[in-house]
N, C-alpha and C positions, 0 to 999 in steps of 0.2 A: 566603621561598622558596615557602611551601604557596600565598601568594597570588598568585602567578606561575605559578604550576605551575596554578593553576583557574582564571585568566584565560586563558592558553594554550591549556587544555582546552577552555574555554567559546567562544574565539575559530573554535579548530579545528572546535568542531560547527557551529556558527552559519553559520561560512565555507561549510564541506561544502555545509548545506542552501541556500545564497543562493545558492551558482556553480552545483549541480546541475541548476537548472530552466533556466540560461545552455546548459550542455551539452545538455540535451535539444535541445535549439532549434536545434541543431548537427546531432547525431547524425542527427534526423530529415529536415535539408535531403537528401541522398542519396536518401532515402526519396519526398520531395517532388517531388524533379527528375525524376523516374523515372514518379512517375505520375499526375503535373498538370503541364499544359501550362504557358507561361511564362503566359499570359493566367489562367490558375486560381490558380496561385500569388501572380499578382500582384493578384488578390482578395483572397486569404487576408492576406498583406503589407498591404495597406491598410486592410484594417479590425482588423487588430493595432494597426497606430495610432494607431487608434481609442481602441483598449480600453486602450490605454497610456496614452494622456490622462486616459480616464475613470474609469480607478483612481486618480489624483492625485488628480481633481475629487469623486470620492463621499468618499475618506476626508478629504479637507480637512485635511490638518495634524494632524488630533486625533490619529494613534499617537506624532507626536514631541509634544504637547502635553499626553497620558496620561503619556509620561514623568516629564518634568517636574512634572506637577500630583502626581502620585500618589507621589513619593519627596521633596515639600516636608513639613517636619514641624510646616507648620502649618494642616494641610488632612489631611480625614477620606480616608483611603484608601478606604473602601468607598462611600464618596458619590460619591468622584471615578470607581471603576467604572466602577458602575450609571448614572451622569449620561451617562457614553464610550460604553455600551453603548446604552441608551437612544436614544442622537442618531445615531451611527451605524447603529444596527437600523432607528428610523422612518426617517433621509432613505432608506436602502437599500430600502425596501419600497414607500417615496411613490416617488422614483424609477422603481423599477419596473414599478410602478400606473402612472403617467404617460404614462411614455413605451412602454409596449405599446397602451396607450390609444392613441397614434400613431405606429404603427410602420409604418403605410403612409406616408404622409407623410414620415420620419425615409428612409423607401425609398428612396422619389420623390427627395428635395432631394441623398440622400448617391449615387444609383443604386447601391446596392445590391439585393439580392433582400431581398424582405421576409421571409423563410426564413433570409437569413444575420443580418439585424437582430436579430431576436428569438432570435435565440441567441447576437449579440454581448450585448445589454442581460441576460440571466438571466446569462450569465458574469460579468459586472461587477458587478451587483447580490448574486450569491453572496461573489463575491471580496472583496467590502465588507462582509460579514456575517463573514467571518473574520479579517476584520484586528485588531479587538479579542483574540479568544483568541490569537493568536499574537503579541501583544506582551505579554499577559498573563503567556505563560509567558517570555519574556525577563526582566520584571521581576522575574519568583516564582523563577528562577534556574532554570530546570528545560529546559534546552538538549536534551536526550533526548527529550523527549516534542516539542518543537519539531522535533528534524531527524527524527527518523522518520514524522510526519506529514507535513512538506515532502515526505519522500523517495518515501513512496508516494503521492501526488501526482504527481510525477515518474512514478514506473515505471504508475501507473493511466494514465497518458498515453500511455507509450510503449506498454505492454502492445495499449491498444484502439486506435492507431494502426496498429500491427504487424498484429493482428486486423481490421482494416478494409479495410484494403489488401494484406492479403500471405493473409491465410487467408479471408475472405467471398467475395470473389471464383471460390475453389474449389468454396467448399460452394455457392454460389449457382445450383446446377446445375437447369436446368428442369423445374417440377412439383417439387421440393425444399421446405423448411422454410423455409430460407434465400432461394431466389429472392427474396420482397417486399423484404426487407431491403437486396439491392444494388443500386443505378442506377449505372449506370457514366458517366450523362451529367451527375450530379450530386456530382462526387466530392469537391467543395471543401467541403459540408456535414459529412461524415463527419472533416474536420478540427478543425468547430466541435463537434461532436458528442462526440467523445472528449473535449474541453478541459471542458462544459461537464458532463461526466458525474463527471471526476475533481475538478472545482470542486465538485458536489453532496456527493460522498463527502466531501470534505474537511472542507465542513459538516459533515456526519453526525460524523464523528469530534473536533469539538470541540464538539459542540452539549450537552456534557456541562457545560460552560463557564455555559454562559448561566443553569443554575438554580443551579450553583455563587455568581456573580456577583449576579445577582437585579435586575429593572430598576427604577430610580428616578430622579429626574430634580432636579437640584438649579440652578433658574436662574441663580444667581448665579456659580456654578462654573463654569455651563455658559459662562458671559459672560466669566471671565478666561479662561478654555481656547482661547474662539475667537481673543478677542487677542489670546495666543502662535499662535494657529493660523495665525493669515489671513498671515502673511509667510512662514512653513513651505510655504503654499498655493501661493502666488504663485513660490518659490523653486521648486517643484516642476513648476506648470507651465511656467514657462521649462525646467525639464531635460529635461520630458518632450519639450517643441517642438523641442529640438535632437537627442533620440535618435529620435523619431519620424515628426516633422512631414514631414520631404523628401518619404515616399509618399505623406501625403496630399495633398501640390502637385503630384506628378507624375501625379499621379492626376486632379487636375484642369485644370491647366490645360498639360500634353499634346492631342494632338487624341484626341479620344473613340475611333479606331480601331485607335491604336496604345500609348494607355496606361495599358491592364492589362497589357502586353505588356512593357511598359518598365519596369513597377512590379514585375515577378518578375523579368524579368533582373538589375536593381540588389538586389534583396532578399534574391534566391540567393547572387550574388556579394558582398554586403555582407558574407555571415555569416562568410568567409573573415576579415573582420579580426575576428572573434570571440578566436582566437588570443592577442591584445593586449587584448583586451576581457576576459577570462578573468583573465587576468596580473593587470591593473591591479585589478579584484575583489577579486581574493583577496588582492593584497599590500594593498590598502586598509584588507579587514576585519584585518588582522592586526597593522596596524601606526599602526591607529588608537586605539585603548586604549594605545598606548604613549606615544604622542603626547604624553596628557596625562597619564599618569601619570610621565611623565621630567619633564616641562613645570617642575616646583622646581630639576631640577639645574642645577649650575653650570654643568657643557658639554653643556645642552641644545640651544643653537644648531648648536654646531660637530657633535651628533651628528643634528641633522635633517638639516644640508647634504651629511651622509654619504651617509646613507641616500636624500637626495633623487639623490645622483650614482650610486650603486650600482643603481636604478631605475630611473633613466634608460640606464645604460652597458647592463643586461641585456635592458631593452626593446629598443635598438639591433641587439644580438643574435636576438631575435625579428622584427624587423623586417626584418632580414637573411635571414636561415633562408625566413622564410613569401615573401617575394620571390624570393630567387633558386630556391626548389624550387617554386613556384607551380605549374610545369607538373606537379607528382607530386599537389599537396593538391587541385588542379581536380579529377583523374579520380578520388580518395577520396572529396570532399564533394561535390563537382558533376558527377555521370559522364552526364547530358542534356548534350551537346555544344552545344544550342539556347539554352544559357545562356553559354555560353562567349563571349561577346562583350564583354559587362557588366565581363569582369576587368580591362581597362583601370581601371576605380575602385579596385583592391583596393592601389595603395600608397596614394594617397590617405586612404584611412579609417583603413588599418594606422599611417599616420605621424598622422590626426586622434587615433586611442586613444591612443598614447604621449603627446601633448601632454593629453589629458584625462589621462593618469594623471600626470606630471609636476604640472598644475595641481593633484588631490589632495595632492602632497608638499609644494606651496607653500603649499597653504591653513590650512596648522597656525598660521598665524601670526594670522590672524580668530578660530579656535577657541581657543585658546590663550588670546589677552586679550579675548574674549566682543565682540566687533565682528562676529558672524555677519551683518549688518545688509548687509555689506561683497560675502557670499555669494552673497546675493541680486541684490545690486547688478548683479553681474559674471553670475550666469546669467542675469537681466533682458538685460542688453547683448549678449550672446552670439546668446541666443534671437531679438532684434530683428535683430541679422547674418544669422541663419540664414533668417529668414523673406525680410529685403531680397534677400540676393543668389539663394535657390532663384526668388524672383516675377522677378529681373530675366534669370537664367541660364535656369532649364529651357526657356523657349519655343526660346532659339537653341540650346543647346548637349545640353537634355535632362536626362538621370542624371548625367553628368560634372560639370553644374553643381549637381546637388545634393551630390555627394562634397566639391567646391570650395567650398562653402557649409559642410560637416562642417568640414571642414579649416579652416578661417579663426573660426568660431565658437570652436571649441575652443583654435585658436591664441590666439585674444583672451583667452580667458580667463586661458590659462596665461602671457602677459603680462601681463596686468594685476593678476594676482594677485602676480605678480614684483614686480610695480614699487611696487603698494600694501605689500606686505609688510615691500620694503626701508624704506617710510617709517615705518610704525610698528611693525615688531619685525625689524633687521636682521638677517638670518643671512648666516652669512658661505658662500655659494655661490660653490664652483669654476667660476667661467663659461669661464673660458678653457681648462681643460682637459675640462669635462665637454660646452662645446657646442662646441669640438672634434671630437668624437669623435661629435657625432649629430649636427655636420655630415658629418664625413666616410659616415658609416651612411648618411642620405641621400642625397648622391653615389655610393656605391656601389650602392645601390638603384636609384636612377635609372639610372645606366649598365647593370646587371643587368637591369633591365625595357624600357626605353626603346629602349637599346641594343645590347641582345647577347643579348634576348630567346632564351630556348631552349638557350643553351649552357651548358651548369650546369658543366662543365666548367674556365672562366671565374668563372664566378658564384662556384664553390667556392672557386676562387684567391683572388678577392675578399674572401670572406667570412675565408678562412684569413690572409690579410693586415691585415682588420681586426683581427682575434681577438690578433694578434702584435704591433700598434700597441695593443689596450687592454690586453696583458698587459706589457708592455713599461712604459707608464705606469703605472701600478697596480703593479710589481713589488716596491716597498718596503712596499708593504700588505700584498700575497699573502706574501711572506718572512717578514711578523711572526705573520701568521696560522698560518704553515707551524711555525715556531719556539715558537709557545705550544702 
């Protein structure tokens, strides 16, 4: 029970600090809509993209590869370090050295400002200088010193974001202290600015780490790390192509005068399926340590295909809720009306997360009998869907065919991870009543947006009728649950 009770603990914190920097990113659209144009916005969105990528590409695999190397007990823990530190501190500094060396160029080729480059590249190459101390303290067990540094991270963001835009602006009053400090014609910088200032501090607060740690370099180490590394890499970049890639296609191959325009309306309205992005997070970190520590028992099957249908049935409900009241969470997170176009995407990506979190409950079955191999596979194939159909969609259809691209990558996976599953470790999954009932969520979703847009009235009906048909199915569950 004690070790349940500190995996639980250690889940909860862990959880907190991963989804909180999700939330930011939420909180702050309101913030954004309000006082960056859709064209500014859709700057900021594309070259997050970016940076999404190239946190995959600088850490290369070595924080799941330090796992692994540094809890095998026939390998020196401190060599293995010092080696992780080492490789990730020089490529992060060559790197940097590098590519500021051509930061005009990187300008030119991405059209970017070369103002917002070089404050993409020091954010990245920071961010890569802290990925070691922060897996450090997951392996040292020390979850506390982990989520309070995540967290003020977080609010060091939010804090000079608030301050940037909600108080600089006042104080910026003419012949003032303030005045140099604000350009109101440049205000997409002041987004990179706060990001790259809470990334600096974050350093500072584990850079206590690194003479702790002490650098060395052990080639040999270095060389089996990368072999676990490079399919970690490769898995990674297919996830990041499919969470990120669509702005950077619409960003280019849109006509040049209308798409940065198209790149913040879809970006804004993206974050709406945050919602289910959120959900799926958190139920992941928490029920993935379970995964495999049930993974001996005897009704380990029949209790993944539970928990896979209880997942899916609640998602349904979220899916529900964020569609039929869509016209309440626009004016909360998106109150620039100038964005309000773009919502036509928001069932689309709402139903692409639920299948990305459903594809997590199915994937216990790769993790489980060590065919990760399988993982990669299926985000390889996904990430190729996602690239085909945005190159063959966004020229006629635009943002709509990048959401349609979301939707179908994700789809693919969570079939195929279905279908390989059933071949080499079947679980016994309720298909019929659990895809059932997210069928039915999607038909009523569709008729609720599609159909009767704006009558929530309806919509509520709808929703109260699903709620009575999954309680209705489920009732000999809820009674036993009721009765214990």
């Amino acid at each position: 029970m004690a070790l349940f009770k500190k995996l639980f603990k250690q889940t909860f914190i862990y959880g907190l600090a991963t989804v909180l920097p999700r939330i930011l990113s939420v909180i702050l659209v309101p913030l954004y809509v309000e006082v960056l144009l859709p064209e500014e916005y859709g700057v900021y969105a594309s070259l997050m993209a970016f940076l999404i990528l190239g946190n995959v590409l600088l850490s290369y695999g070595m924080e799941t590869a330090f796992f692994r190397f540094v809890t095998k007990g026939n390998t020196n823990q401190k060599v293995v370090q010092s080696t992780t530190l080492t490789s990730l501190t020089v490529s992060s500094i060559v790197f940097l050295a590098v590519t500021l060396l051509f930061r005009n160029y990187l300008a030119e080729i991405s059209e970017f400002k070369v103002e917002y480059v070089t404050y993409g590249l020091w954010i990245l190459a920071l961010d890569a200088l802290v990925v070691l101390p922060f897996v450090w303290f997951r392996v040292n067990e020390k979850p506390m010193r982990y989520a309070v540094i995540k967290i003020l991270n977080v609010c060091i963001n939010l804090g000079l974001n608030l301050f940037f835009f909600l108080i600089l602006p006042k104080l910026a009053v003419p012949g003032s202290f303030w005045e140099p400090m604000w350009n109101p014609e440049n205000k997409v910088s002041y987004v990179f600015i706060a990001n790259l200032i809470a990334s600096a501090l974050t350093l500072l607060m584990v850079s206590g780490l690194y003479l702790k740690i002490g650098f060395g370099f052990s080639k040999s180490i270095w060389k089996q790390m990368m072999k676990y590394a490079i399919p970690v890499l490769i898995a990674g970049i297919a996830f990041s192509v499919n969470e990120a890639f669509d702005r950077i296609l619409l960003k280019y191959l849109l006509p040049q005068d209308i798409a940065e325009v198209q790149v913040g309306l879809y970006s804004a309205c993206y974050k709406l399926g945050m919602f289910m992005t959120l959900f799926v997070m958190a139920f992941r970190l928490g029920i993935e340590p379970f995964f495999f520590n049930y993974s001996d028992q005897g009704n380990a099957k029949t209790t993944y295909a539970a928990i896979t249908k209880y997942f899916t049935l609640f998602g349904c409900l979220i899916l529900l809720v964020v569609i039929i009241y869509i016209d309440i969470f626009k004016r909360i997170l998106i109150p620039n009306s100038q964005y309000w176009e773009a919502l036509k995407i928001v069932p689309l990506i709402l139903l692409a997360n639920l299948f990305l979190g459903i594809y997590h409950n199915l994937s216990v079955w790769y993790k489980v009998t060590d065919r990760t191999k399988f993982g990669a596979y299926i985000s390889v194939f996904s990430a190729i869907i996602t690239l085909v159909l945005n190159y063959l969609l966004i020229p006629y259809i635009g943002y709509i065919g990048s959401a349609i691209a979301t939707l179908a990558a994700y789809g693919s996976m969570m079939v195929l991870s279905y279908l390989y599953g059933q071949k080499y470790y079947r679980v016994p999954y309720d298909l019929k009543k659990t895809g059932g009932l997210l069928f039915l969520a999607i038909l009523f979703s569709g008729i609720s947006f599609y159909g009767l847009r704006g009558n929530i009235w309806v919509g509520t009906l709808l929703l109260l009728v699903f709620v009575a048909i999954l309680v209705y199915s489920e009732k000999n569950e809820f009674l036993r649950i009721i009765r214990k």
